[in-house]
C-alpha positions in Angstrom: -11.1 23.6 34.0 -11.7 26.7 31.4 -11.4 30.0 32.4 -14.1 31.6 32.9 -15.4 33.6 29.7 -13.6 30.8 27.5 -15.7 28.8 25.4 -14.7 25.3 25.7 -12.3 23.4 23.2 -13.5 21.0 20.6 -11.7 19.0 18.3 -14.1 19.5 15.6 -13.0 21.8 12.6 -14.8 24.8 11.5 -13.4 25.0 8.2 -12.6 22.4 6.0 -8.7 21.6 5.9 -8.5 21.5 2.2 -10.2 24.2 0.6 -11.0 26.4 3.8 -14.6 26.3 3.2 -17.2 27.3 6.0 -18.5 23.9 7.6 -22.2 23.5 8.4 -23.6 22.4 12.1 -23.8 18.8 11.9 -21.8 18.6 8.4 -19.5 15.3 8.6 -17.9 16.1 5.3 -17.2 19.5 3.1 -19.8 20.2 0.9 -17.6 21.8 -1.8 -14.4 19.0 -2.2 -15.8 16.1 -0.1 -13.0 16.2 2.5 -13.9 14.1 6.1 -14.4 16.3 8.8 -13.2 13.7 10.9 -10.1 11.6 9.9 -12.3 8.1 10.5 -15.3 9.4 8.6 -16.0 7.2 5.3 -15.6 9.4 2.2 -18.7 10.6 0.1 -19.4 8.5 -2.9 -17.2 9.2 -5.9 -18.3 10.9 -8.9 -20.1 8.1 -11.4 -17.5 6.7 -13.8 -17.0 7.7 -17.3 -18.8 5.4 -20.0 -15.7 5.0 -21.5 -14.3 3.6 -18.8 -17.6 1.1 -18.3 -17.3 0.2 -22.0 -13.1 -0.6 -21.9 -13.9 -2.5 -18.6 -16.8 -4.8 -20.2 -14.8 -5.5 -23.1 -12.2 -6.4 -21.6 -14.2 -9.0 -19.2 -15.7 -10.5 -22.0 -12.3 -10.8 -24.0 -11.3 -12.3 -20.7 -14.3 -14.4 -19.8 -14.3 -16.2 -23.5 -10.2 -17.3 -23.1 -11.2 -18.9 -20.3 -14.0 -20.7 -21.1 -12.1 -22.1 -24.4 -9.3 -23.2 -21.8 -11.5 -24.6 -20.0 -13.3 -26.5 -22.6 -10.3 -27.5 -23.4 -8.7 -28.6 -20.1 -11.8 -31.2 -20.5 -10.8 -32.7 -23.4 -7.2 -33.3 -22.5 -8.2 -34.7 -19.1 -10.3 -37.4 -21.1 -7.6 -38.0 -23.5 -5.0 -38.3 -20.0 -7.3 -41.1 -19.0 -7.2 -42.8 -22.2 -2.7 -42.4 -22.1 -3.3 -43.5 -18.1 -5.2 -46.4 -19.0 -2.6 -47.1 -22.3 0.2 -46.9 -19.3 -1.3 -49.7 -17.2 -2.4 -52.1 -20.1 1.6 -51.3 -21.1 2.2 -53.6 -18.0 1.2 -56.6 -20.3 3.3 -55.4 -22.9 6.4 -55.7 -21.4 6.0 -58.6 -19.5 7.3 -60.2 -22.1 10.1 -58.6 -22.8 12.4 -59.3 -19.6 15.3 -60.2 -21.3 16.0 -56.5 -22.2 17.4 -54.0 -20.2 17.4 -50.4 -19.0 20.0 -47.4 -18.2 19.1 -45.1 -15.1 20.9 -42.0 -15.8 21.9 -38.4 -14.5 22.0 -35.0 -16.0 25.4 -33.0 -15.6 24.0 -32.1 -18.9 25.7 -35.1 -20.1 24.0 -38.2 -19.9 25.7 -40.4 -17.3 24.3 -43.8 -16.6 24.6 -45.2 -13.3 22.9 -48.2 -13.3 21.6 -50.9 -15.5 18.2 -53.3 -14.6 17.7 -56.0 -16.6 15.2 -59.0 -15.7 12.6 -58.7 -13.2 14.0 -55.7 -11.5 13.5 -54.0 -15.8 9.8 -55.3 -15.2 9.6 -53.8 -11.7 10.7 -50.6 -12.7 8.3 -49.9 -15.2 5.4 -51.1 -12.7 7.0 -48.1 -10.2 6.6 -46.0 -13.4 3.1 -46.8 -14.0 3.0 -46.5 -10.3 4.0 -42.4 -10.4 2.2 -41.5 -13.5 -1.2 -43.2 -12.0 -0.5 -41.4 -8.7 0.2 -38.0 -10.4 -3.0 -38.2 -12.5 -5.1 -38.9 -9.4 -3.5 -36.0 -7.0 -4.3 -33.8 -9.7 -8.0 -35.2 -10.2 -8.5 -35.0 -6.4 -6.9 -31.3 -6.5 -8.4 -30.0 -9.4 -12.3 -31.3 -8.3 -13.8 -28.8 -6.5 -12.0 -25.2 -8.1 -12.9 -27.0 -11.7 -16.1 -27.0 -11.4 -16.1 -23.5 -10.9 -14.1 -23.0 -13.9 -16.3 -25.1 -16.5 -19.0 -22.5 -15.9 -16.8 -19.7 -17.1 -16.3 -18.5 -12.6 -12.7 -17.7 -11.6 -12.3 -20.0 -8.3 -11.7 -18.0 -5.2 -8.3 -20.1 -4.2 -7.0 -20.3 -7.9 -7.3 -21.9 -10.6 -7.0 -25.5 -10.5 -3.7 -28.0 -11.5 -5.8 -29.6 -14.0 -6.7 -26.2 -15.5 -2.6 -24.5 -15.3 -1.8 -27.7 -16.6 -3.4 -27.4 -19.4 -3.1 -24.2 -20.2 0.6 -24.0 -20.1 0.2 -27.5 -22.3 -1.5 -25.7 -24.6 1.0 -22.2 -24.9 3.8 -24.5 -25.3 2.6 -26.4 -27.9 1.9 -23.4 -29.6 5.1 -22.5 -29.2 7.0 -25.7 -30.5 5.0 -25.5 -33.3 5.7 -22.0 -34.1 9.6 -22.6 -33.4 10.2 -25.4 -35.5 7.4 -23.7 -38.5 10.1 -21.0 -38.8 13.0 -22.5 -38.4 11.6 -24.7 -42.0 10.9 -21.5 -43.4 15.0 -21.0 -43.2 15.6 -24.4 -44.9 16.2 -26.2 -41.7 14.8 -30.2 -41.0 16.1 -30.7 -37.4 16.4 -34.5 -37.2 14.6 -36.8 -35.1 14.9 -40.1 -33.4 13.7 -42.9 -35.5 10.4 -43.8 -33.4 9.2 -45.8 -36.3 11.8 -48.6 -35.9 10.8 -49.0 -32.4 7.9 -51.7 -31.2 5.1 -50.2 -29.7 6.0 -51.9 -25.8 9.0 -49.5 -26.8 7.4 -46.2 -27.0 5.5 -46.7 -23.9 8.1 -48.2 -21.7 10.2 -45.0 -23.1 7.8 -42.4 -23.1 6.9 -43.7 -19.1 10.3 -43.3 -18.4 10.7 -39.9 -19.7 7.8 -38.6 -18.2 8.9 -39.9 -14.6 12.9 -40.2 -14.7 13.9 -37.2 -16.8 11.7 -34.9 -14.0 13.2 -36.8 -11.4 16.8 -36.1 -12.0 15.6 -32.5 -13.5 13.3 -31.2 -11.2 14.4 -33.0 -7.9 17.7 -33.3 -8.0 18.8 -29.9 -9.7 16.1 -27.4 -8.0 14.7 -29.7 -5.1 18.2 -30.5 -3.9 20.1 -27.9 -4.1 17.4 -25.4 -2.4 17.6 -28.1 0.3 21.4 -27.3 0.8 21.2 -23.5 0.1 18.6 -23.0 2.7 20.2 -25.2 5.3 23.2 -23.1 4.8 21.9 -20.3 5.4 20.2 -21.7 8.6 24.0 -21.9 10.0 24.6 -18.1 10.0 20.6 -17.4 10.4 19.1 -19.2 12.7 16.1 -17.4 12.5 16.0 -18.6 8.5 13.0 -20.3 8.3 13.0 -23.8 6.1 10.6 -25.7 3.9 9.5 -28.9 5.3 11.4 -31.8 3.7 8.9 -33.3 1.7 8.2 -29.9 0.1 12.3 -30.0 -1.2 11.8 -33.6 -2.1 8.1 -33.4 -3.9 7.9 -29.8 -4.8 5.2 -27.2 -4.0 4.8 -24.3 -2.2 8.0 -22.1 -3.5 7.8 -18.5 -4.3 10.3 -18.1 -7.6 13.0 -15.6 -5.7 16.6 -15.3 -7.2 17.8 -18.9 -6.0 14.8 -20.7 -7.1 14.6 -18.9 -10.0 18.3 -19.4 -11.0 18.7 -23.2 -10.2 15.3 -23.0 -12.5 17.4 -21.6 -15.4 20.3 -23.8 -14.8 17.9 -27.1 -14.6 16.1 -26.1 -17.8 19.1 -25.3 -19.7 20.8 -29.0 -18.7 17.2 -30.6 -19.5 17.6 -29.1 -22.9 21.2 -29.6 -23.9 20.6 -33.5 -22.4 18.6 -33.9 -25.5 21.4 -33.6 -28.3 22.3 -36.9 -27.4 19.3 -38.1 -29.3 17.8 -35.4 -31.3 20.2 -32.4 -32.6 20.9 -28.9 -31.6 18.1 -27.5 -32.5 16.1 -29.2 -29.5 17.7 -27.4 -27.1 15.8 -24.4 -26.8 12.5 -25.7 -27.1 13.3 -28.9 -24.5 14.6 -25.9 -22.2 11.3 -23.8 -22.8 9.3 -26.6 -21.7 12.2 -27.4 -19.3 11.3 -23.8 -17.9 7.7 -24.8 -17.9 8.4 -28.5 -15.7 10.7 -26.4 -13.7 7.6 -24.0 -12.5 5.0 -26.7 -11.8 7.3 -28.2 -9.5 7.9 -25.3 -7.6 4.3 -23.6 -7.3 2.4 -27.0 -7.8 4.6 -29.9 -7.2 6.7 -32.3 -9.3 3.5 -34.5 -9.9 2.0 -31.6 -11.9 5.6 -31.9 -13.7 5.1 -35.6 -14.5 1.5 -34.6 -15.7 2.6 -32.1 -18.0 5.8 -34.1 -19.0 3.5 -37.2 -19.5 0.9 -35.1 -21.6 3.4 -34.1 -24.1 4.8 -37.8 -24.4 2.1 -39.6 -25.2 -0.1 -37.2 -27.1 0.1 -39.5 -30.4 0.6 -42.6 -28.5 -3.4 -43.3 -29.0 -2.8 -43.3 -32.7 0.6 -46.1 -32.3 -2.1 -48.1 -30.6 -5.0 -47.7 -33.0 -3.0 -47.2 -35.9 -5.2 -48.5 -38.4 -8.5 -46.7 -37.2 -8.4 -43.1 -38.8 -11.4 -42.0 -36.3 -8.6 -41.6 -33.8 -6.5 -40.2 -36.2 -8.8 -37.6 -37.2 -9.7 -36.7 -33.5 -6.9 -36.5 -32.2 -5.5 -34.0 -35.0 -8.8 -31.8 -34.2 -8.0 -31.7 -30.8 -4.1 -30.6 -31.5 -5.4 -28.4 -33.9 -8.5 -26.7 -31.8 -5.3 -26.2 -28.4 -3.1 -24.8 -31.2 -5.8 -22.3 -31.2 -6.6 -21.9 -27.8 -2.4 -21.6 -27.1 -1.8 -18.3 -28.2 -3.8 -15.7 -25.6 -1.6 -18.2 -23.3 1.2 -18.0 -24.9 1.1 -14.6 -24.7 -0.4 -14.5 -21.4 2.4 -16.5 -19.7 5.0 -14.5 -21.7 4.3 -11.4 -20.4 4.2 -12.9 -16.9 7.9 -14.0 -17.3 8.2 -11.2 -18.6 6.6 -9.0 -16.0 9.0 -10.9 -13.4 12.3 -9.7 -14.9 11.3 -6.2 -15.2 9.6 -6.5 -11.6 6.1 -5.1 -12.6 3.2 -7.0 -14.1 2.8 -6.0 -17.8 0.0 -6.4 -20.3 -2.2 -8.6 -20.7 -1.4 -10.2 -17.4 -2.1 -6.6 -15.8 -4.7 -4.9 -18.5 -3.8 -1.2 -19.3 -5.6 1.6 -17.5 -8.4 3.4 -19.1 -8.0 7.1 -19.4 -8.8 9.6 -17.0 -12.3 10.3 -17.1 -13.2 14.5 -17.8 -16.1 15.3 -15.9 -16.3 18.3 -17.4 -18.3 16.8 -20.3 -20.8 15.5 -17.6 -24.5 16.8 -17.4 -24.6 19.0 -13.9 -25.1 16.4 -11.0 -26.7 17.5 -7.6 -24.6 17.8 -4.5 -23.6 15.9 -2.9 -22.2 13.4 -6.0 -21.7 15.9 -8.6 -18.5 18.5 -9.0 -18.5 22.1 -7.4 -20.9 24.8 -9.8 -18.4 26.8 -8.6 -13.8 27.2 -8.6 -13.2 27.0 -5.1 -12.0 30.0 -3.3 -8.5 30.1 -1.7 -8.5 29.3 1.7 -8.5 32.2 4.2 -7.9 31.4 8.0 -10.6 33.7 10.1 -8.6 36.2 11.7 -7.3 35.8 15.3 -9.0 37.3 18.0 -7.0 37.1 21.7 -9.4 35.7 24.2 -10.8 38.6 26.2 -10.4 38.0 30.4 -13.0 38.0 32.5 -14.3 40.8 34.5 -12.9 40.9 38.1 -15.2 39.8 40.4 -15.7 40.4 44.0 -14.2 37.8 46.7 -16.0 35.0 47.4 -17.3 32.0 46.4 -17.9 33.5 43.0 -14.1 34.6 42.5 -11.7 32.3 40.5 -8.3 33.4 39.5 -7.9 32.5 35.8 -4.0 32.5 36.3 -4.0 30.0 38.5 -7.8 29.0 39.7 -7.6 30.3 44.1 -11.0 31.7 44.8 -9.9 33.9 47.5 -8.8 37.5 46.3 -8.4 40.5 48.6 -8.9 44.4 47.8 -5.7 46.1 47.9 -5.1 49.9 46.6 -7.9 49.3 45.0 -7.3 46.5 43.0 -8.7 42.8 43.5 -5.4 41.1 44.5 -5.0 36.7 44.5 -3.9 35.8 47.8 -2.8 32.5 46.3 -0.6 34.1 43.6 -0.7 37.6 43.7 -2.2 38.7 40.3 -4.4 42.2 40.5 -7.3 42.2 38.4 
C-alpha cells in the first residue's frame, strides 16, 4: 500500500533512456532517436535505404542469378551425357563377356599401390557386373535425390533445403575441369609434356572395364577406407574417455554423408587426397599429383557432405567423359558435341572455380570471404536525403544532452486526526493518540 500523498509507481519511463527526451502520453517509442519505451516493443521502421545500396544489391543478384542458371543449364547437359556413359557401362557387360580369360588386381593405397588379390575367370566377369552394379546405383540415388530441389533450380530458384547432388556435382565438375585445364595449359607454357598412359593401345572393352574400376575401386579404398575408417576408430576412441561423445551411425562411416569438415575430417581429407594423388605416378608421372589430389580433395568432400555415391558420380563423370567418342569413333557429330559441351563447362567453370576457392579458402582463415560472402555496400549518408516526415525520417534537429529532472523528496502527508481516517505512513496503524500536543502512533510511536 502507498502512502498516502504518494502517487503510485509505474514502470513506464518519462524520458527516453537514450537521449533524455520528454516522452508523450501514450508514446510507445521516442519521437526524436526511435528508442522502445518498453524493452518488448518492435522498433520503428528504419530509415529507407540508400540507392546505392539498392543498385550494388540488384547487381549483384543478377550476377548471381545468371551463374546459376548457366550451372544449371549445364548440370542438364551432363546429366544426359551420364545416362549415355550409364547406358555405355551396362552394354560394357557384353563386351567383356568375352574376355574371361584375363584377369584383374584389387589393390590398396598406402600411397603405393599394393595388390591384394587377383580374379580371373568368372569371378573377373562378376566383378565388373558389381561394378556396373555401383555406378547404376550411384546414378539413380542421385536422380532420386536431386528430383524435387532440381526443379527448382532449372527455373533460375535457389531450393529451400539446398541445392541438389546432381547440381554440386556438377558444378564442382565443372571448376575442376577448369582447373586441370588451366594447370596443365601453364605448365606447357614452361616447356613441360607430362606423359600419359598409352590409352590408344588398349581395346575399347579395356577402357570401360578400366575406367569402371576407377570410378568405383579407387573411391573405395580412397574415400572409405582412408576417411570413412579411420573417423570410425577416432570417434570410438574417444567414446572410451567420453561417454557422452556422440557417434555417427555406421552406415554413415561406411557410405559417407552427413559430416561437418572439423579438424579430423578435414585432416584424414588432406592425407586421403594427397595418397590418391601420389598413387598415380605409378602410371602417369609426377606431374599428376597435384591435380589427382585437387580432385582427390574434391571426391574427398562429396563423401563427407553427400556421400561416397556422389564420389563415384563425380569420379565416373571425369572417366568417361570421351568414352562416347571411343565408342562412336568414326561419327564426328559426337565429336563435335561433345567438344562444345567441354568447351561451353570450361566456361561455366570459372565463377566456380573461384567460388569454391574462396570457400576453402574462407575455411582456413575461419570467415567466409568474397564471392562466397559478397562485400558490404557502404554506409549509406542520410544527410544527402530529401527531409522525410517523422516518424521515418532523421531528427530536424541535434539532440540535446540528456538532463535528468531534478529530484524532488516526496512531501508527507498532513497529520490527521484519530480514527478511521488516520494511517501511519511509517508503518500503516490507524490508531494515533494526542500527546503534548502532537499526534502520537500507538503502534509505533512516531509524532506527526
Amino acid at each position: 500500500m502507498c502512502p498516502v500523498g504518494e502517487p503510485a509507481s509505474t514502470d513506464v519511463p518519462r524520458y527516453c533512456t537514450r537521449c533524455g527526451n520528454e516522452l508523450g502520453p501514450g508514446s510507445n517509442f521516442c519521437n526524436r532517436c526511435g528508442q522502445p519505451r518498453n524493452p518488448g516493443a518492435v522498433p520503428p521502421m528504419p530509415y529507407p535505404p540508400h540507392p546505392y545500396v539498392q543498385y550494388q544489391s540488384q547487381r549483384l543478384s543478377t550476377v548471381r542469378d545468371a551463374i546459376r542458371a548457366f550451372g544449371s543449364w549445364g548440370s542438364l547437359a551432363l546429366v544426359i551425357l551420364l545416362a549415355i556413359n550409364v547406358a555405355i557401362a551396362i552394354w560394357g557387360i557384353a563386351l567383356v563377356y568375352p574376355h574371361m580369360d584375363r584377369h584383374v588386381y584389387l589393390f590398396i593405397i598406402t600411397p603405393f599401390l599394393v595388390n591384394f588379390a587377383e580374379l580371373g575367370g568368372w569371378a573377373f566377369m562378376a566383378y565388373y557386373v558389381l561394378l556396373v552394379a555401383a555406378i547404376v546405383a550411384s546414378f539413380s540415388w542421385m536422380l532420386y535425390k536431386s528430383l524435387r530441389p532440381f526443379t527448382e533450380e532449372i527455373r533460375v530458384k535457389r531450393p529451400e533445403k539446398g541445392h541438389s547432388p546432381l547440381y554440386i556435382i556438377a558444378t564442382i565438375f565443372f571448376a575442376i575441369l577448369t582447373f586441370n585445364i588451366a594447370y596443365y595449359f601453364i605448365i606447357e607454357l614452361f616447356g613441360v609434356s607430362p606423359t600419359t598412359p598409352s590409352f590408344e593401345t588398349r581395346e575399347l572393352w579395356q577402357i570401360i572395364y578400366g575406367y569402371a574400376l576407377a570410378s568405383v575401386w579407387e573411391e573405395v579404398v580412397s574415400r572409405i577406407l582412408l576417411i570413412g575408417v579411420p573417423l570410425l576408430v577416432i570417434d570410438a576412441l574417444v567414446r572410451q574417455w567420453r561417454p557422452q561423445q556422440k557417434m555417427k551411425k555406421l552406415s554413415q562411416y561406411i557410405l559417407g554423408g552427413g559430416f561437418d569438415i572439423g579438424r579430423k575430417e578435414a585432416v584424414l581429407l588432406v592425407i586421403s587426397s594427397v595418397m590418391f594423388g601420389a598413387a598415380h605416378v605409378f602410371n602417369w608421372d609426377l606431374f599428376k599429383i597435384f591435380p589427382a589430389a585437387v580432385a582427390g580433395l574434391a571426391f574427398g568432400y562429396l563423401f563427407l557432405k553427400l556421400g561416397v555415391y556422389a564420389a563415384i558420380m563425380l569420379h565416373f563423370t571425369f572417366d568417361f567423359l570421351t568414352v562416347p567418342m571411343e565408342v562412336w569413333s568414326d561419327g564426328l557429330a559426337v565429336t563435335g558435341i561433345i567438344g562444345l559441351l567441354i568447351l561451353a563447362w570450361l566456361v561455366i567453370g570459372i565463377p566456380y572455380l573461384v567460388l569454391y576457392a574462396s570457400r576453402a579458402i574462407g575455411w582456413l582463415l575461419g570467415r567466409r570471404i568474397w564471392p562466397d560472402a559478397p562485400p558490404k555496400p557502404p554506409r549509406p549518408v542520410y544527410a544527402s536525403y530529401p527531409p522525410v516526415p517523422p516518424p521515418y525520417g532523421p531528427p530536424a534537429y541535434a539532440p540535446t544532452p540528456y538532463a535528468p529532472p531534478p529530484y524532488s523528496p516526496p512531501v508527507p502527508p498532513p497529520p490527521q486526526a484519530s480514527g478511521p481516517g488516520f494511517v501511519c505512513r511509517y508503518c500503516g496503524a490507524r490508531e494515533a493518540l494526542y500527546a503534548d500536543g502532537d499526534l502520537v502512533c500507538t503502534k509505533c510511536g512516531k509524532r506527526y
